[in-house]
Biopython code that builds the backbone (N, CA, C, O; Angstrom):
import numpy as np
from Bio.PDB.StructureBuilder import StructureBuilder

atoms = [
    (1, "UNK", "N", (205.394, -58.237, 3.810)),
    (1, "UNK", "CA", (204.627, -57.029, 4.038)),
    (1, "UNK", "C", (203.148, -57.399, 4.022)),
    (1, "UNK", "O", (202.662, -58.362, 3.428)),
    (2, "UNK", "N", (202.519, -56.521, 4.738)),
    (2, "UNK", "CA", (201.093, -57.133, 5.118)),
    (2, "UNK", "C", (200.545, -55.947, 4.659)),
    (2, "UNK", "O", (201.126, -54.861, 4.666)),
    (3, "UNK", "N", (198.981, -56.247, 4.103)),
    (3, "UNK", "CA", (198.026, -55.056, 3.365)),
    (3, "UNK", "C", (198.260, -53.906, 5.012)),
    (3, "UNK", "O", (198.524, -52.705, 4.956)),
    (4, "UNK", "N", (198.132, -54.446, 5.887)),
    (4, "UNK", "CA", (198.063, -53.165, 7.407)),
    (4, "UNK", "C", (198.902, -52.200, 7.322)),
    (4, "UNK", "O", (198.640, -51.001, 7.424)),
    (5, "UNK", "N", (200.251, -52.841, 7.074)),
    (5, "UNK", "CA", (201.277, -51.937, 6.812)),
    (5, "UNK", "C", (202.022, -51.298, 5.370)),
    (5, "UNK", "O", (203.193, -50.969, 5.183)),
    (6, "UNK", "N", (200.708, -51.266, 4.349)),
    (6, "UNK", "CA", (200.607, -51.010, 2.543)),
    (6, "UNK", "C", (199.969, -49.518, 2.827)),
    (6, "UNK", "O", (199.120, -49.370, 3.707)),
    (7, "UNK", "N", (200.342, -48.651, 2.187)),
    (7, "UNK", "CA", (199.502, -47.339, 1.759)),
    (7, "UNK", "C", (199.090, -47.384, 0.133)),
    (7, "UNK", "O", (199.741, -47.282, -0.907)),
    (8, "UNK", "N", (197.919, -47.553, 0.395)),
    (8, "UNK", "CA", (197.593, -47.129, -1.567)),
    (8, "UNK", "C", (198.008, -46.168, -1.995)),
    (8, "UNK", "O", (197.844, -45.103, -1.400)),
    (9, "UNK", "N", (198.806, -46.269, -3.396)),
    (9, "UNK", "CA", (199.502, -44.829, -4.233)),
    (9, "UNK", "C", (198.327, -43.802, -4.133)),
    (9, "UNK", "O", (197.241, -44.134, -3.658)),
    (10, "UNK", "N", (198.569, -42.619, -4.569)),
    (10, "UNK", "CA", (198.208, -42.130, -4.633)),
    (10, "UNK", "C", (197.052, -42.242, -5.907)),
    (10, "UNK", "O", (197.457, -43.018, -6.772)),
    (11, "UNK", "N", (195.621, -41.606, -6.240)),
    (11, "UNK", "CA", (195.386, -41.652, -7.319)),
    (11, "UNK", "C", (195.378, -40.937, -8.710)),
    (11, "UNK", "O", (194.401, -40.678, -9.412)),
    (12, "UNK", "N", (197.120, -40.600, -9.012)),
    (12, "UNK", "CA", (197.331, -40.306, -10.054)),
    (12, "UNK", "C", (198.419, -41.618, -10.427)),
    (12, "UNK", "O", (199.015, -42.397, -9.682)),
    (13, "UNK", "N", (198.393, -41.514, -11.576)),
    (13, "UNK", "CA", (199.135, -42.546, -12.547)),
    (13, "UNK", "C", (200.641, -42.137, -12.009)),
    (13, "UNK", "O", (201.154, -41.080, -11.642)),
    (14, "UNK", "N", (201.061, -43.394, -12.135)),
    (14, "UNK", "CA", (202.466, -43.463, -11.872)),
    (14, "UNK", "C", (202.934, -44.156, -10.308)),
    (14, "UNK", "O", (203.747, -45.041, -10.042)),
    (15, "UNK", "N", (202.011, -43.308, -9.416)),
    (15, "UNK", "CA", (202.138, -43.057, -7.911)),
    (15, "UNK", "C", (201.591, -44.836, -7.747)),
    (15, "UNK", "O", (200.578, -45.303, -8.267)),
    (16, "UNK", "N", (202.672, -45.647, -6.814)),
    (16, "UNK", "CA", (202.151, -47.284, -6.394)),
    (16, "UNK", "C", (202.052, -47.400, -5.050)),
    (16, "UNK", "O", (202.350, -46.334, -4.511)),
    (17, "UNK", "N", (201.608, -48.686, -3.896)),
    (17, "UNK", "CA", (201.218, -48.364, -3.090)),
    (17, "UNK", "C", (202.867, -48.260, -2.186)),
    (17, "UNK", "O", (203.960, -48.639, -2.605)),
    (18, "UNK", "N", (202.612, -47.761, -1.157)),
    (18, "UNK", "CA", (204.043, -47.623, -0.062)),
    (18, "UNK", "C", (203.735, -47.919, 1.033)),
    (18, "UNK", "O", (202.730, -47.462, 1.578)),
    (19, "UNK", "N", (204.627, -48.835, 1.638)),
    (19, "UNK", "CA", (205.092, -49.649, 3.031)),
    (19, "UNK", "C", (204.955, -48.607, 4.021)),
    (19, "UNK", "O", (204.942, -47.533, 3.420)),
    (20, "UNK", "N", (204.835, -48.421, 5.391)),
    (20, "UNK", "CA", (204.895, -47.690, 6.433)),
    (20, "UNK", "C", (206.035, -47.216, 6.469)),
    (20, "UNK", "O", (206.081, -46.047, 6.087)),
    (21, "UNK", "N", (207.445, -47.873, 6.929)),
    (21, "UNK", "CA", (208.205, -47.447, 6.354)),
    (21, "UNK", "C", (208.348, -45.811, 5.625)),
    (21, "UNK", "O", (208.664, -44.709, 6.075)),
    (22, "UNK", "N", (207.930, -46.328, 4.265)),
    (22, "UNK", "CA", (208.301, -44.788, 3.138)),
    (22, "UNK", "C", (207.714, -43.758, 3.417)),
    (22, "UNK", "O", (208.111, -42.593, 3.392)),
    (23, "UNK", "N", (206.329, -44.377, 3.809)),
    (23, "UNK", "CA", (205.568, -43.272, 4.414)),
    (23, "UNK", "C", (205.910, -42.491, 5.265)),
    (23, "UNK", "O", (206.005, -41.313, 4.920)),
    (24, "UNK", "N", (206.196, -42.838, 6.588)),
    (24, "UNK", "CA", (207.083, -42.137, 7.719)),
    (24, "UNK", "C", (208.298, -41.638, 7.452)),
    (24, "UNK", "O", (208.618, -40.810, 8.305)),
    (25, "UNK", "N", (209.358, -41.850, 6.361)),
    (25, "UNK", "CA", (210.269, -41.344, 6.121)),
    (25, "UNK", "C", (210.230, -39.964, 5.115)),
    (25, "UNK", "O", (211.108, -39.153, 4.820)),
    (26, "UNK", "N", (208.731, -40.088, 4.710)),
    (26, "UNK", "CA", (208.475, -38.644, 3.875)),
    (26, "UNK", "C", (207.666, -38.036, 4.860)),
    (26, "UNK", "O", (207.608, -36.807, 4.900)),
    (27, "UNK", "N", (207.166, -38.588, 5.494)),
    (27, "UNK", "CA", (206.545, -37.500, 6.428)),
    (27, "UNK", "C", (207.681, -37.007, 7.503)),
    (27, "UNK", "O", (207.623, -35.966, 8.157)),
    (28, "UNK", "N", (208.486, -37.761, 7.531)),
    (28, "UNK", "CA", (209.621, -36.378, 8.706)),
    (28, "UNK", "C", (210.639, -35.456, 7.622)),
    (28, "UNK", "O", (211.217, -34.405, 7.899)),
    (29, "UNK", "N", (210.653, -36.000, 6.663)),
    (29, "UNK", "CA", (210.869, -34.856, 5.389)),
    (29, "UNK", "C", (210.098, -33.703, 5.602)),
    (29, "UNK", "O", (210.469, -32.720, 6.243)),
    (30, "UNK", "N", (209.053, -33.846, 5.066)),
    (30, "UNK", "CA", (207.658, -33.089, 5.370)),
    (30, "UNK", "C", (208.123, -32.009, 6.086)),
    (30, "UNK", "O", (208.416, -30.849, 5.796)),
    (31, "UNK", "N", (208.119, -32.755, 7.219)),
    (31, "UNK", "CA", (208.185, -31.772, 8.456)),
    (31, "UNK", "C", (209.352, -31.176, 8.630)),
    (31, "UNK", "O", (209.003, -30.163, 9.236)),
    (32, "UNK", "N", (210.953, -31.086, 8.466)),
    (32, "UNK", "CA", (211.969, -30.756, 8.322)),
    (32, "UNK", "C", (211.510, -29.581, 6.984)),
    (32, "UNK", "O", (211.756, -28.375, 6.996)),
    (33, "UNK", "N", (210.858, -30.280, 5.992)),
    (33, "UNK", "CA", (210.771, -28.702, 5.235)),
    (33, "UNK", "C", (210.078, -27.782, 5.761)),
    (33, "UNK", "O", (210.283, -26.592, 5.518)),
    (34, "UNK", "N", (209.135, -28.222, 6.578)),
    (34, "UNK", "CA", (208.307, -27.409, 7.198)),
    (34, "UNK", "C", (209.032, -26.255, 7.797)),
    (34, "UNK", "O", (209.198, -25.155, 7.270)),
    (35, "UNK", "N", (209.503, -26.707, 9.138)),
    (35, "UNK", "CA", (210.748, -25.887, 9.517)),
    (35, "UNK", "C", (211.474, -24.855, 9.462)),
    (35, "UNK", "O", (211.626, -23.816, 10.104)),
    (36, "UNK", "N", (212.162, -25.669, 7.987)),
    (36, "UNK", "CA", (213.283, -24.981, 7.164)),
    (36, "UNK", "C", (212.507, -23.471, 6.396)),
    (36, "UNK", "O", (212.986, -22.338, 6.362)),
    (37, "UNK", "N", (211.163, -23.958, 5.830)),
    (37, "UNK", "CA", (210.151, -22.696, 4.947)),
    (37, "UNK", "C", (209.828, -21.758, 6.367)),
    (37, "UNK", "O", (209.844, -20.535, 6.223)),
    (38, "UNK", "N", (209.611, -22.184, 7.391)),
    (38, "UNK", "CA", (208.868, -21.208, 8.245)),
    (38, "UNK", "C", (209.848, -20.159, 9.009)),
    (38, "UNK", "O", (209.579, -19.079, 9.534)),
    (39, "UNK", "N", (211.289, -20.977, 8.866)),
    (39, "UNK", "CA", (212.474, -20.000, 9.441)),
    (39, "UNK", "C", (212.701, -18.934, 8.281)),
    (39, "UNK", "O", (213.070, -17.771, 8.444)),
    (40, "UNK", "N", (212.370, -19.640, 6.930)),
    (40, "UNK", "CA", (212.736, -18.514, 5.911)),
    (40, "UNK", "C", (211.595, -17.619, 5.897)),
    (40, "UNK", "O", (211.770, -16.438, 5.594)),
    (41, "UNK", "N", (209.927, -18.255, 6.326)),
    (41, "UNK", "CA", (209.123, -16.838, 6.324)),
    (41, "UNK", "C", (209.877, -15.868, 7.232)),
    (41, "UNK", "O", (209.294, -14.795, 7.079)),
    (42, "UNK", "N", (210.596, -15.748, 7.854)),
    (42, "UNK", "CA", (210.668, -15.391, 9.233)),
    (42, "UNK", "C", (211.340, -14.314, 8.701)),
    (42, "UNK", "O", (211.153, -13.157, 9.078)),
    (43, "UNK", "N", (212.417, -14.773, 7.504)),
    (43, "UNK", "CA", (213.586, -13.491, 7.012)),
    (43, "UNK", "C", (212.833, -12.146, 6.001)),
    (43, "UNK", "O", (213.222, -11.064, 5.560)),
    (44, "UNK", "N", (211.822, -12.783, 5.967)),
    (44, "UNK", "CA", (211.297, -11.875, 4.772)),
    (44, "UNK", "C", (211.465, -10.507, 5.849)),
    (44, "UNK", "O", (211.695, -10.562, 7.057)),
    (45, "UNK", "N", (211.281, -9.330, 5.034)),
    (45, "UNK", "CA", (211.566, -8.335, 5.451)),
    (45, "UNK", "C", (212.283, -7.438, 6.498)),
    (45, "UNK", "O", (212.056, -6.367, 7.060)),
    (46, "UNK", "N", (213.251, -8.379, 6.491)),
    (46, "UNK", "CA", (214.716, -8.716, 7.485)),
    (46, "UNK", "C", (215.620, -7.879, 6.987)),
    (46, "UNK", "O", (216.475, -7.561, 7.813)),
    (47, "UNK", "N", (215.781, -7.235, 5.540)),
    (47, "UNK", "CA", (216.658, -6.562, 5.451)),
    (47, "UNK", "C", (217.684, -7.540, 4.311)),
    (47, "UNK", "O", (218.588, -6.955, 3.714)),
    (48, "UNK", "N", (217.407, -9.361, 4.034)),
    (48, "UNK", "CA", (218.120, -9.793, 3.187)),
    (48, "UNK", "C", (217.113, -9.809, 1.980)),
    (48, "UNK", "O", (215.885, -9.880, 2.032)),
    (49, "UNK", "N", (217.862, -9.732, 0.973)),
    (49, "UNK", "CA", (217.747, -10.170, -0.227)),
    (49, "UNK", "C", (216.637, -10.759, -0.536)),
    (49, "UNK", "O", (216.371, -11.817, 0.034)),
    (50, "UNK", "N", (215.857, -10.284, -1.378)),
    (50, "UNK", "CA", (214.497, -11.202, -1.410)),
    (50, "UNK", "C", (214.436, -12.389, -2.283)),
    (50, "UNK", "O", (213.828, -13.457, -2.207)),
    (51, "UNK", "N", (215.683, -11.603, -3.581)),
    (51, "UNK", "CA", (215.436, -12.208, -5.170)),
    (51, "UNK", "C", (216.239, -13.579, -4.640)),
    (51, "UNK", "O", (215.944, -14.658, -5.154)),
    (52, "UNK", "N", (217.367, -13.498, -3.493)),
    (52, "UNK", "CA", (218.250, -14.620, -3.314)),
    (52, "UNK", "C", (217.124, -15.689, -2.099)),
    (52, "UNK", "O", (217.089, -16.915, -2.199)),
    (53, "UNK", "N", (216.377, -14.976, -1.128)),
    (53, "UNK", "CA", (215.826, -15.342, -0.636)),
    (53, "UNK", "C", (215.058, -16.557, -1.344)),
    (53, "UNK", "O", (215.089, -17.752, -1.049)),
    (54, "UNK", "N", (214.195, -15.743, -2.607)),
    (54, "UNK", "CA", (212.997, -17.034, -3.211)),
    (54, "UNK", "C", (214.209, -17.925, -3.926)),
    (54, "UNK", "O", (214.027, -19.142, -3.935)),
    (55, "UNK", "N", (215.214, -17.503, -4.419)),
    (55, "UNK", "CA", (215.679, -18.941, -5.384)),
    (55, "UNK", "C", (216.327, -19.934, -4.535)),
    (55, "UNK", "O", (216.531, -21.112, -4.826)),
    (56, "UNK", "N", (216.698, -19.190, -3.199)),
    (56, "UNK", "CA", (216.865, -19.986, -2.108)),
    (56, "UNK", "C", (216.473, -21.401, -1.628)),
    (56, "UNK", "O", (217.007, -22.508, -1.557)),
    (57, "UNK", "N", (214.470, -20.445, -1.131)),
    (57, "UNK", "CA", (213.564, -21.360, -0.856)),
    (57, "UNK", "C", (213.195, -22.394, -2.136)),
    (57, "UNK", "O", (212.893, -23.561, -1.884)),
    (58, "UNK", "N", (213.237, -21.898, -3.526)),
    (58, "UNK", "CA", (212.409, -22.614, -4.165)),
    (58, "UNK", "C", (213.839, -23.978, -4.634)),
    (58, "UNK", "O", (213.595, -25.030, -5.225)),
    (59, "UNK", "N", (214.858, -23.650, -4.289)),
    (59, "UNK", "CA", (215.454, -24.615, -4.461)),
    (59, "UNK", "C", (215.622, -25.599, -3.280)),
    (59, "UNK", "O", (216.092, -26.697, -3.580)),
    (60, "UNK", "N", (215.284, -25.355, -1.871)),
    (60, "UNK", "CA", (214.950, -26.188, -0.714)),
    (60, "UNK", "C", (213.669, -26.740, -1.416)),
    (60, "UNK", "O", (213.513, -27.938, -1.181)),
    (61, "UNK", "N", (212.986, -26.347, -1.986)),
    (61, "UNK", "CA", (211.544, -27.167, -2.149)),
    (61, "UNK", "C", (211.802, -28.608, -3.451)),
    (61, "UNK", "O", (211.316, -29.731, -3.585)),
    (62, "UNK", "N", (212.642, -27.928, -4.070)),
    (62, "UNK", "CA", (213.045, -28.966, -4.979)),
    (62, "UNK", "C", (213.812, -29.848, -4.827)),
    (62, "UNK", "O", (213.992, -30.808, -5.577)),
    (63, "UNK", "N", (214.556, -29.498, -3.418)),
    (63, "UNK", "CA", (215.488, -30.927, -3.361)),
    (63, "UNK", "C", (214.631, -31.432, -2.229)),
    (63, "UNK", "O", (214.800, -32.643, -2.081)),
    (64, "UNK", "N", (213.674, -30.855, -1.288)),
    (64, "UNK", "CA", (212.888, -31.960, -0.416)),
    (64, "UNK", "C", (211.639, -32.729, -1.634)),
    (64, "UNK", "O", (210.837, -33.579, -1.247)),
    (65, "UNK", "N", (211.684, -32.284, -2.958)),
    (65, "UNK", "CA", (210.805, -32.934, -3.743)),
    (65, "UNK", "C", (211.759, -34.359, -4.050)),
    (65, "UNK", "O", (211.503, -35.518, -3.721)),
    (66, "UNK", "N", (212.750, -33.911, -4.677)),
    (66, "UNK", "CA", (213.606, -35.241, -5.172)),
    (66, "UNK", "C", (214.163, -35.792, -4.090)),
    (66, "UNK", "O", (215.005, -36.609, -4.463)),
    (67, "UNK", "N", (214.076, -35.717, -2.668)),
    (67, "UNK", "CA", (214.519, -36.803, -2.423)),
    (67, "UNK", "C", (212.888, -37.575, -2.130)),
    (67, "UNK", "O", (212.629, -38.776, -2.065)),
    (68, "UNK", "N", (212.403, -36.952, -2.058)),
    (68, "UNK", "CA", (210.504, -37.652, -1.606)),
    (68, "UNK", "C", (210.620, -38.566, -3.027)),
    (68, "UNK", "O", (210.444, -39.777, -3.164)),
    (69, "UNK", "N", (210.868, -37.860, -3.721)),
    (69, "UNK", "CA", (210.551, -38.499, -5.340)),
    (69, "UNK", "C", (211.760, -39.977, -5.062)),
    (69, "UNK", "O", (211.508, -41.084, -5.538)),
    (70, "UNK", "N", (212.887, -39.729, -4.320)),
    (70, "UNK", "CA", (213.524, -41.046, -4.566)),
    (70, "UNK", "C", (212.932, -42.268, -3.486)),
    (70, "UNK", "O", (213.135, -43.447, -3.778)),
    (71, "UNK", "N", (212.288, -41.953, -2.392)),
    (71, "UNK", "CA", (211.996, -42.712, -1.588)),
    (71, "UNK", "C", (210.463, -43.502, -2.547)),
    (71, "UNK", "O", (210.504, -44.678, -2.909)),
    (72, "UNK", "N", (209.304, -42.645, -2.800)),
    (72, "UNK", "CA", (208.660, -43.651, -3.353)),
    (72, "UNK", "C", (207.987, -43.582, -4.821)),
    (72, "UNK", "O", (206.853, -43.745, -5.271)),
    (73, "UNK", "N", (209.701, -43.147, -5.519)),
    (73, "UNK", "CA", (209.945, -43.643, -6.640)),
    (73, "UNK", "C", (208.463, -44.050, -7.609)),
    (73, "UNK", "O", (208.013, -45.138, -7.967)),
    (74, "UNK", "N", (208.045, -42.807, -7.791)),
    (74, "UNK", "CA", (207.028, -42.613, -9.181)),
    (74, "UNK", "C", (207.569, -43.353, -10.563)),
    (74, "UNK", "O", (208.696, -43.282, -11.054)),
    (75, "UNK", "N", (206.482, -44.041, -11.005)),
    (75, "UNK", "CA", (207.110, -44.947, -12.264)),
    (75, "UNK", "C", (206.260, -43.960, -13.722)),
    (75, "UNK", "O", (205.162, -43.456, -13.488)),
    (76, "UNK", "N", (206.767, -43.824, -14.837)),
    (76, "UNK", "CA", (206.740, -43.069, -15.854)),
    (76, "UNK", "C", (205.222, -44.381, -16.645)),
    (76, "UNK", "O", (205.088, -45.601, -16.546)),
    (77, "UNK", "N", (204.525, -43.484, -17.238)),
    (77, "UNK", "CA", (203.021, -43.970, -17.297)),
    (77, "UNK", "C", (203.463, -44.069, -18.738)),
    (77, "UNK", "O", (204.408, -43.476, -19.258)),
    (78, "UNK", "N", (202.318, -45.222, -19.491)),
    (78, "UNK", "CA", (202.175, -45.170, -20.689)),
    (78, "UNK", "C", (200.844, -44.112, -21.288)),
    (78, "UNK", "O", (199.917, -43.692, -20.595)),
    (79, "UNK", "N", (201.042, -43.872, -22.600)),
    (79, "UNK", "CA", (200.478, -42.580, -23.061)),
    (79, "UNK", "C", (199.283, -43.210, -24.378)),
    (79, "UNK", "O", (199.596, -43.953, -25.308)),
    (80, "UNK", "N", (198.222, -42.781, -24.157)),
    (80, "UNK", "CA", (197.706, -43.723, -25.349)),
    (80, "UNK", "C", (198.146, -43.458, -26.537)),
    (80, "UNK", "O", (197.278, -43.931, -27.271)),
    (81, "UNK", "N", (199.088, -42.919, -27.299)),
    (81, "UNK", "CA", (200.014, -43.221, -28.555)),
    (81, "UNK", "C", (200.937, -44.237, -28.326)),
    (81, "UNK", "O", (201.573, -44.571, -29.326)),
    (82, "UNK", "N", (201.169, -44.775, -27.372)),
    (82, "UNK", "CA", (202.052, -45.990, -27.270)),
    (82, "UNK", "C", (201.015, -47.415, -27.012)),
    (82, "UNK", "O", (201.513, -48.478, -26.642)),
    (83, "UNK", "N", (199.711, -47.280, -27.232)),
    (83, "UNK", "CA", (198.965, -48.413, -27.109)),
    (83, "UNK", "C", (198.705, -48.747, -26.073)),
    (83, "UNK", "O", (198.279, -49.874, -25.822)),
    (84, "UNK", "N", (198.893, -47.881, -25.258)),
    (84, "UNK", "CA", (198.743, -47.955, -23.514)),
    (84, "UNK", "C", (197.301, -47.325, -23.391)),
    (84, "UNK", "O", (196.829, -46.560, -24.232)),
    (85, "UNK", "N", (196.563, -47.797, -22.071)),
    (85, "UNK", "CA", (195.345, -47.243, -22.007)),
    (85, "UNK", "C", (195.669, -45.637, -21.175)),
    (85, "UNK", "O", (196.675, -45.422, -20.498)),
    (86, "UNK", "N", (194.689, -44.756, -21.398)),
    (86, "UNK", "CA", (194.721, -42.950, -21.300)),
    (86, "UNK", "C", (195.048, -43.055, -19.789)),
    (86, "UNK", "O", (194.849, -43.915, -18.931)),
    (87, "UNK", "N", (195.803, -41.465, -19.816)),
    (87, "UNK", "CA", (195.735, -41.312, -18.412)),
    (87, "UNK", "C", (195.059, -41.049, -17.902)),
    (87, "UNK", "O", (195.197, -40.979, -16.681)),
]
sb = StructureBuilder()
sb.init_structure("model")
sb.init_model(0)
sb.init_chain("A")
sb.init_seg("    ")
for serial, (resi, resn, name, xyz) in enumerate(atoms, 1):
    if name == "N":
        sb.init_residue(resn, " ", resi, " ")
    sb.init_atom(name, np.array(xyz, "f"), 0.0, 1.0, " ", f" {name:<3s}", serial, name[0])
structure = sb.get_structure()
């Protein structure tokens, strides 16, 4: 792998850098949730269910989080009570 094709993590703790690759594979995530949220704006005041509607959506948002979360795999930070420097 070459720095060209490296993305720097993000800058919060945990977040490391990602290959082109991961990158492009969360960004058509991305966009598939995109989609998926804008067909559900679409139902609002459609006549279904609202309360089923949001636990609906907010559970599409949580599984396009975990699988983003499995592709580039956030690592758990040390805390300065463990002798680790602050976040």
């Amino acid at each position: 792998m070459t720095m060209s094709d490296q993305h720097h993590g993000l800058p919060v703790a945990g977040y490391r850098p990602q290959n082109d690759a991961n990158v492009a594979l969360v960004n058509e995530h991305k966009a598939m949730e995109e989609r998926i949220l804008r067909h559900l704006d679409q139902l609002r005041g459609t006549g279904v269910d609202e309360r089923w509607l949001s636990i609906g959506r907010t559970a599409i948002e949580q599984g396009f989080m975990a699988v983003n979360r499995s592709v580039f795999q956030p690592a758990r930070v040390p805390l300065p009570e463990d002798g680790g420097p602050a976040v």
